[in-house]
MINUTOR-206657 format. One record per residue: x, z, y of N, C-alpha, C in turn. Coordinates in steps of 0.02 Angstrom, whole numbers, plus 50000, padded with zeros to 5 digits. Atoms other than C-alpha are relative to their C-alpha. Layout:
MINUTOR-206657
XZYXZYXZY ...
//
This chain:
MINUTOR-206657
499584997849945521795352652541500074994450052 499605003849963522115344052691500584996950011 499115003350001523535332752741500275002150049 499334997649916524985338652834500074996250033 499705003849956525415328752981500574999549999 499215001050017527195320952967500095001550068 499455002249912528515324453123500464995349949 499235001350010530275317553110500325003950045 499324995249955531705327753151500284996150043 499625004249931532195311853254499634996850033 500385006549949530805304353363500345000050061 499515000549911532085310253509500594995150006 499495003850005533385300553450499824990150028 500025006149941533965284653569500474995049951 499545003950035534695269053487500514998250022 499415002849963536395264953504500204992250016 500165007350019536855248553572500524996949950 499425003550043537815237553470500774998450028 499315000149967539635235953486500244993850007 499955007149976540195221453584500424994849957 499585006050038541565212653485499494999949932 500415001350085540455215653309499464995650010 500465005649992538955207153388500214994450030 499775008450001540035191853454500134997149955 499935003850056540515189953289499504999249954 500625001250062538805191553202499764990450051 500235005649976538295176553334500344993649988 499445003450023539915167353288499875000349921 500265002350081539475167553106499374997549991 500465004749999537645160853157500194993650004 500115006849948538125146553250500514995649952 500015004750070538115132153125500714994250032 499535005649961539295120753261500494998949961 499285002950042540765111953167500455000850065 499565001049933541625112753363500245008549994 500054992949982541425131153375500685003349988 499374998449991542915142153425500035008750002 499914991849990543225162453380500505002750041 499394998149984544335169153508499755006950010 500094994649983543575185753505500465007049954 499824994350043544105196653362500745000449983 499255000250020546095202053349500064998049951 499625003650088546495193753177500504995150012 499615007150006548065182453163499734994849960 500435006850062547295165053097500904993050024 499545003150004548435152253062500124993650022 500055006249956548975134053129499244995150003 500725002049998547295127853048499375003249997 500584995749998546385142153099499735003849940 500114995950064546355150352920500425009049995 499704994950008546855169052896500724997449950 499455001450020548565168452836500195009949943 499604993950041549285181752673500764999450029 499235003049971550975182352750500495003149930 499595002850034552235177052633500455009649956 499764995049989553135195352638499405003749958 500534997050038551365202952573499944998949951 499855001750072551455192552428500355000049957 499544997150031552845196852377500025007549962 500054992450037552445214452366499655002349969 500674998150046550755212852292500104997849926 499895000850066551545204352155500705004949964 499584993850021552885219752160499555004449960 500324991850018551655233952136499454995249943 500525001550051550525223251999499975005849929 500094997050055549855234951859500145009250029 499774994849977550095250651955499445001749992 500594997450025548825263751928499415000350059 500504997249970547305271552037499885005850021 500014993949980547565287652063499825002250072 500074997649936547035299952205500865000850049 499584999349966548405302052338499885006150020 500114995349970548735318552420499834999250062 500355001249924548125323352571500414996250059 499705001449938549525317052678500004994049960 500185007350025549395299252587500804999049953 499605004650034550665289452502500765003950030 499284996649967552695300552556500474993349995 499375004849963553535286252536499794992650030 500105005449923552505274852641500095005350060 499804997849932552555287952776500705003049998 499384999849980554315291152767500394994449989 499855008749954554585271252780499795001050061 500084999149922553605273152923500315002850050 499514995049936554645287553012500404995949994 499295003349987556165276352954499924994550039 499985006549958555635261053025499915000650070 499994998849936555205267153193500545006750025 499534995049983556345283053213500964999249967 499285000350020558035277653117500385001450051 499604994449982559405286353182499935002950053 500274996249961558485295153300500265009649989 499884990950024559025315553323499175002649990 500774997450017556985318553302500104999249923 500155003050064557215310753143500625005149948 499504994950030559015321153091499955005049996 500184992750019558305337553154499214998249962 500874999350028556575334253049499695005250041 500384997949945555835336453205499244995849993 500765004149994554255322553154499525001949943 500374999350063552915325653053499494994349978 500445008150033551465311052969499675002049965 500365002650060550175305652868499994993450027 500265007950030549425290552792499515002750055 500325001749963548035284752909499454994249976 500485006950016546415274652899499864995150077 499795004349945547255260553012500075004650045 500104997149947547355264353206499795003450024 500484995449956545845269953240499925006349951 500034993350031546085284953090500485003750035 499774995049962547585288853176499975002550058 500194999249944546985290153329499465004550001 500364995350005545545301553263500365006849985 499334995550012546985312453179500215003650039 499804998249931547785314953344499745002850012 500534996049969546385321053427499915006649972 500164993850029545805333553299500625004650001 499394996650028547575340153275500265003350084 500124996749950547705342153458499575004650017 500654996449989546125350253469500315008649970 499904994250055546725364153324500665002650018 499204998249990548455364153385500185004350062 500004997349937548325368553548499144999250066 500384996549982547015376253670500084995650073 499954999549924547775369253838499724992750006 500205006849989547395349253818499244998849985 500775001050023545655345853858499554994450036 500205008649966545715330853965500584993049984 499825007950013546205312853911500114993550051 500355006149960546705297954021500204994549964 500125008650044546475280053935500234995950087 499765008349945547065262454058499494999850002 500595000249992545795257554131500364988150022 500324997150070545585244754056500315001649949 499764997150065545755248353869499584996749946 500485001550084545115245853695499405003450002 500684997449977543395250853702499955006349958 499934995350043543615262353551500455004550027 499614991849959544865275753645499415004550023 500374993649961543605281553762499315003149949 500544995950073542335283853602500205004349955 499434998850047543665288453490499845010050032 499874993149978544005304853610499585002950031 500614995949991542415307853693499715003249953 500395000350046541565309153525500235006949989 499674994450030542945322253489500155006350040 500174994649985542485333153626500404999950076 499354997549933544035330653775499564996650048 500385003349940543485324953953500624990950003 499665005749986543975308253958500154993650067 499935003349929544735299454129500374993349985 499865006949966545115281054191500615003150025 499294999649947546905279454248499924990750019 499935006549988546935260954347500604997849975 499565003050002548265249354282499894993149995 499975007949994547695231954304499794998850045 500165003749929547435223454461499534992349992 500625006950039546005209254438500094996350056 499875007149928546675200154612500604996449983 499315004450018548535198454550500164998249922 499595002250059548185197354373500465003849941 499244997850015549495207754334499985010749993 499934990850017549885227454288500005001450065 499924996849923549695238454445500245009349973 499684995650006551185249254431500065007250064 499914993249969551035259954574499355003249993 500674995950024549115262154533499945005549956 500034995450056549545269654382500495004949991 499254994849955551125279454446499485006450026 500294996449941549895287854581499215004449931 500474997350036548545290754435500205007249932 499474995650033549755300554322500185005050045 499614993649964550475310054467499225004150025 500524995350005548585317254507499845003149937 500245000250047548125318954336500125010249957 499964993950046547645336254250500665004349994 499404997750026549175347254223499805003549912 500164999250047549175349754030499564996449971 500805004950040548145333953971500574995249970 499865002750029548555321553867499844991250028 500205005149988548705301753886500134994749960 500045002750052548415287953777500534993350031 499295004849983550005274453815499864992949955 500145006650073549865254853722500754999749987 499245003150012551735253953660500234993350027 500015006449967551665234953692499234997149988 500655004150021550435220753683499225003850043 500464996949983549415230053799499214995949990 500825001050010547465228253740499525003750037 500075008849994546545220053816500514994250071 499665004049949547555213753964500414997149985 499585004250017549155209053887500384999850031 499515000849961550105215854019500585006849986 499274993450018551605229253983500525000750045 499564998849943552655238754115500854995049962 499185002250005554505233054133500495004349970 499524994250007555885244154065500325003550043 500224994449930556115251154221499525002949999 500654996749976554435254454255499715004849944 499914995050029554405262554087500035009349998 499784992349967555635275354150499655002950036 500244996349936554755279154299499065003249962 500624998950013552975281054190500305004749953 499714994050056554035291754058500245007150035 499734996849965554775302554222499205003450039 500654996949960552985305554301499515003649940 500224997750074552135312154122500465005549981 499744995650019553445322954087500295005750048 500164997649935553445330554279499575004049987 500804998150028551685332954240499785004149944 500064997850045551575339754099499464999749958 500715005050045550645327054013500264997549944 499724999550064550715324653823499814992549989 500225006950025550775306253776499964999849930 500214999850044550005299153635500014991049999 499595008749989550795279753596499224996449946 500295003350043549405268353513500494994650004 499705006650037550575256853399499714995049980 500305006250060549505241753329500344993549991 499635008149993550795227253373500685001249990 499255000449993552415234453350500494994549947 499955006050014553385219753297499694992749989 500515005249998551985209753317500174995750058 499905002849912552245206653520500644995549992 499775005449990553825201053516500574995649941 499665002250058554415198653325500405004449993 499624997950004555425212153337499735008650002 500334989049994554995234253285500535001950047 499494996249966556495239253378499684998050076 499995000649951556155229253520499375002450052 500754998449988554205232853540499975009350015 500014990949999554625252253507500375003650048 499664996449922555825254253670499515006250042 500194994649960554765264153752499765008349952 500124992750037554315276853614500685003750001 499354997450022556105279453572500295001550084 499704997749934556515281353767499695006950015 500304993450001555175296053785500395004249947 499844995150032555875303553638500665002449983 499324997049997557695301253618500325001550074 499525000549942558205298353783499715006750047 500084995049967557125311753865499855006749972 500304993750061556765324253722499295002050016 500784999549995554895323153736499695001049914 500445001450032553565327553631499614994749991 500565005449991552205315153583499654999849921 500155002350077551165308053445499834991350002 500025007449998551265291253371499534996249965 500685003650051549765279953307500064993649969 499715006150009550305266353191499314997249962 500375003350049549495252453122500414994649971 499665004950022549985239552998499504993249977 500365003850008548465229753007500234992450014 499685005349961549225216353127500324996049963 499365000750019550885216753078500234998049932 499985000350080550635216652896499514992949984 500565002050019549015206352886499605003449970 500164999750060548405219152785499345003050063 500584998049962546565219452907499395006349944 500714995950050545345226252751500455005149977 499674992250036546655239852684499935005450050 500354992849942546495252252840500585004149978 499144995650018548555255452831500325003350032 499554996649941549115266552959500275005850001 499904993050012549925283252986500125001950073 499944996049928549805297153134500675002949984 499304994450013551665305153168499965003450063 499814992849929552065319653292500365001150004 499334998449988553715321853366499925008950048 499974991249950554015343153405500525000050016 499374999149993555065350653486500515003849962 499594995450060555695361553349499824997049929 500265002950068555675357353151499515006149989 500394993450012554755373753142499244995650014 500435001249998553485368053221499624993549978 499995005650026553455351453144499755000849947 500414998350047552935359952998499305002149990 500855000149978551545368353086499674994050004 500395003649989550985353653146499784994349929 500185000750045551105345252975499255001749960 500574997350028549855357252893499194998850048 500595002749965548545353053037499824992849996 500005006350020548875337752997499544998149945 500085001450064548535337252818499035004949994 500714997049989546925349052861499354994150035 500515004649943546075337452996500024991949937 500075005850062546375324352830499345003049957 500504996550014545525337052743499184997749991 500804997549972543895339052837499714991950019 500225008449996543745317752851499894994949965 500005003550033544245308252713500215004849945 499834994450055545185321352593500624994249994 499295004350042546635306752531499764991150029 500145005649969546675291552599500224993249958 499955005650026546745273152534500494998049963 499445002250038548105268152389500224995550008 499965006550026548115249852366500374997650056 499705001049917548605246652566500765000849988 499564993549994550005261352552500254994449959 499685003950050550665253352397500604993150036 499645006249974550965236052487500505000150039 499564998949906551605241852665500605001449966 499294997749995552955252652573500564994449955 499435005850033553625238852464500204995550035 499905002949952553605230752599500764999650036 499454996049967554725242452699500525002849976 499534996650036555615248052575500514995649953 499805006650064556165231452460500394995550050 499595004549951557815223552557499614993050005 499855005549987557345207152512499254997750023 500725002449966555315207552559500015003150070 500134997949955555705217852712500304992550029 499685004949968556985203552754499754993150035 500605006549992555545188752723499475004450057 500344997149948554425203652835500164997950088 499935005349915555355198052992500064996250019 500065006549990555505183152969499114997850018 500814999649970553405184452967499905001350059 500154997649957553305194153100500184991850071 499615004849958554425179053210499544995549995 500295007549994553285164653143499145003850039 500644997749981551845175153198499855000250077 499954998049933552335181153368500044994350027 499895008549982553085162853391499434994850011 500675006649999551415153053352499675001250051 500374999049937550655163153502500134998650057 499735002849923551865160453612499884993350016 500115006549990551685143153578499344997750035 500645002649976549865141653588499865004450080 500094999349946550055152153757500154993550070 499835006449980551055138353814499484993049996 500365006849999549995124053764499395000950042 500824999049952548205131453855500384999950055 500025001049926549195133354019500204992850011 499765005849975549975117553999499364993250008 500635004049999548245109953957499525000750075 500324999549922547345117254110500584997850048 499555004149955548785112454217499824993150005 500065005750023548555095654158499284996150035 500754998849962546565096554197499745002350063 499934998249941546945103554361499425005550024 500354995050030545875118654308500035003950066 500044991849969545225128354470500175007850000 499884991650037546005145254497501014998349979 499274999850044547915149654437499845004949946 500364998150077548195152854264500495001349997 499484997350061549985157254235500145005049983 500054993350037549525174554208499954998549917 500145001150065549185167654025500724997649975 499355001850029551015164053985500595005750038 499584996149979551555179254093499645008149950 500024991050028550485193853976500324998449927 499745001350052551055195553818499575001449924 500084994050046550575200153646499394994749957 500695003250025548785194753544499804997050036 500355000749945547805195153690500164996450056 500005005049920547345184553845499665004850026 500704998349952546445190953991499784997650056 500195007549964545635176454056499895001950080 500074997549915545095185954234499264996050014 500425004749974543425176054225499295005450006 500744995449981541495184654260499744999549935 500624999950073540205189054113499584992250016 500445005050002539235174554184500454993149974 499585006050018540645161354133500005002049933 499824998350065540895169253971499294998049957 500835001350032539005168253947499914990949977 499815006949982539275148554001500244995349954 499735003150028540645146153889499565001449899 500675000550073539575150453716499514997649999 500615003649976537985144553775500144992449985 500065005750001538695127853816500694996649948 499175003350029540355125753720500005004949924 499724997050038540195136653577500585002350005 499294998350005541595145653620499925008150014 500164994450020541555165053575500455003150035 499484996449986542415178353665499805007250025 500244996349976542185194953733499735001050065 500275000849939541245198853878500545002050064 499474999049950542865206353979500264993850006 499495006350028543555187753944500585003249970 499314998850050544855195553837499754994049932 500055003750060545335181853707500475000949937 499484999350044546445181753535500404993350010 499445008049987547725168653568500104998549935 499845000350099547805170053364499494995550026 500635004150007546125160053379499954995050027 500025003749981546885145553457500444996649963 499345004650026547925130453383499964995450014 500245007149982548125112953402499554997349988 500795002050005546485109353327499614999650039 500735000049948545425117253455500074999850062 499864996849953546615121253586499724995750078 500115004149945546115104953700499085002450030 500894999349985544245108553663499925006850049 500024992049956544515126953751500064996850053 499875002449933545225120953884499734997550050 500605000949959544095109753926499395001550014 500554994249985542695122553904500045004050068 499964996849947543605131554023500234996250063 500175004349946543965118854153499525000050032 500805002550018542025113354141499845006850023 500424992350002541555131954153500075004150091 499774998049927542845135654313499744994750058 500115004749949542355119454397499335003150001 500874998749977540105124454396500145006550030 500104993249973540655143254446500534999950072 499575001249925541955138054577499745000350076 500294996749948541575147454730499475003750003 500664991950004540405161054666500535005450008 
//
């Protein structure tokens, strides 16, 4: 017999490119340099640049020791997600009329897939998305992938630096009637810049005009400024103060340390408990059709966490030395370029807040600063301020000095 000729069902298929922060860090794990500096990847690292177990975690891992393995139900772990509703909704009337519903989550970006689908199944009318422009690069993949039209709303201004509140006022008030928009609670990523509590109101008053369904990505809450209550103002203003719908996307990667567990949970505030239930069961479906039960070992920690007076107590105290070390090391880079008389103003870097820097510099400086300084970062210049300490913090600096002085006046 003759031989068949092979096809492939994919010679049409186009390669994807690689995703920018994963390949800065495969190049950052080449580069043999003893100088070399990670400021790319969100992870809290510690004064000597080592990942840190925070103190509060260990506590609870040596709570839950000997605990079993079992599957979880579909909505994950009930009394990590009803820590979760408590810790962000306590005495909330959403929370008295069991008006919220939850699951467990795989981290942020599960609940943020969650969302989507559950929107999708839930309702018929939301079929456009607007993300900040910028944003986490994973939103606009996240929700394209999942089918909605996804739009740019402007909110950063790259002349002043700084949030551009009427940009994003004016982008909201055109915007779709019946769409949905993805909000950063705090710590805005990647910029680092977060409206005012005023300006809040006025972005919580144009959305609900509109009749636009927000959708809060949590990943820092008590992270930004050491404090869940204080970080969560604006969720709790949409929802108690104006009786809004929404859905909320937590993570406890940050906040916890716990990066490899993938600890998060999606919640939905209705306007009825009725439907709270509906939306439950779509919930627990769109779990279903993805993972089926989600991660134990995580769940376990977070809720002993949240739930154990005297490790939640050591928990904020974490949270404080955490938020604290950034502020610090925000402080020390401006005070270092100050010092160096660093072309350019810089005190946007002690005016954003949160993980993140956003240096304001070109791809060709960024290129500049790895090339010639080993010094790693993303190509937006977004940096982790975690990834700085007194160790390296002079050597940055003067990377970036060195980097602004050869590009000065391009």
């Amino acid at each position: 017999m003759g031989s068949v000729s092979q096809s492939s069902h994919f010679e049409a298929a186009e390669s994807v490119e690689p995703d920018g922060i994963f390949e800065v860090l495969r190049r950052y794990n080449a580069d043999a340099s003893p100088n070399k500096i990670n400021v790319c990847v969100g992870a809290y690292r510690d004064e000597n640049g080592k990942p840190w177990v925070l103190p509060s975690v260990q506590m609870a891992t040596s709570k839950i020791a000997g605990a079993d393995h079992e599957y979880l139900p579909m909505m994950g772990s009930r009394g990590f997600r009803d820590a979760a509703v408590e810790l962000l909704f306590h005495g909330s009337r959403a929370l008295s009329e069991q008006r919220i519903s939850g699951i467990q989550s795989l981290s942020g970006t599960g609940a943020l897939l969650l969302a989507g689908m559950t929107l999708k199944k839930a309702t018929a009318n939301i079929q456009h998305i607007y993300i900040t422009s910028p944003t986490w690069p994973n939103h606009e993949l996240l929700f394209d992938t999942m089918g909605f039209n996804v739009h740019w709303a402007p909110y950063y201004n790259n002349k002043t630096r700084s949030y551009d509140h009427e940009a994003f006022l004016a982008s909201l008030a055109a915007a779709e009637p019946n769409s949905a928009v993805v909000l950063h609670a705090c710590a805005h990523n990647p910029t680092g810049c977060d409206p005012t509590r005023e300006q809040w109101t006025e972005i919580a008053q144009a959305i609900r005009s509109r009749g636009i369904f927000p959708i809060f990505d949590s990943a820092y809450l008590g992270f930004n400024s050491g404090s869940v209550d204080e970080d969560a103002w604006a969720i709790r203003h949409f929802i108690d103060d104006l009786g809004m719908e929404a859905a909320i996307c937590l993570s406890f990667a940050k906040s916890m340390g716990l990066y490899g567990e993938r600890i998060g949970a999606v919640l939905f505030v209705a306007a009825t408990s009725e439907l709270s239930g509906t939306l439950q069961s779509i919930l627990e479906n769109a779990q279903r059709a993805t993972i089926s039960t989600p991660p134990l070992y995580g769940a376990r920690i977070a809720e002993a966490v949240l739930t154990s007076t005297d490790i939640k107590k050591q928990w904020a105290e974490d949270l404080v030395t955490m938020s604290g070390r950034i502020l610090k090391m925000r402080g020390r880079l401006f005070q270092e370029l100050t010092r160096l008389g660093t072309p350019g103003s810089w005190e946007h870097i002690v005016k954003q807040t949160g993980m993140f820097g956003y240096l304001g510099i070109g791809a060709e400086q960024v290129v500049h600063l790895e090339k010639e300084f080993n010094v790693y970062m993303a190509n937006t210049s977004r940096i982790s301020i975690a990834g700085l300490n007194d160790n390296n913090v002079e050597h940055f600096a003067k990377a970036l000095d060195a980097t602004a002085r050869k590009f000065a006046g391009n």
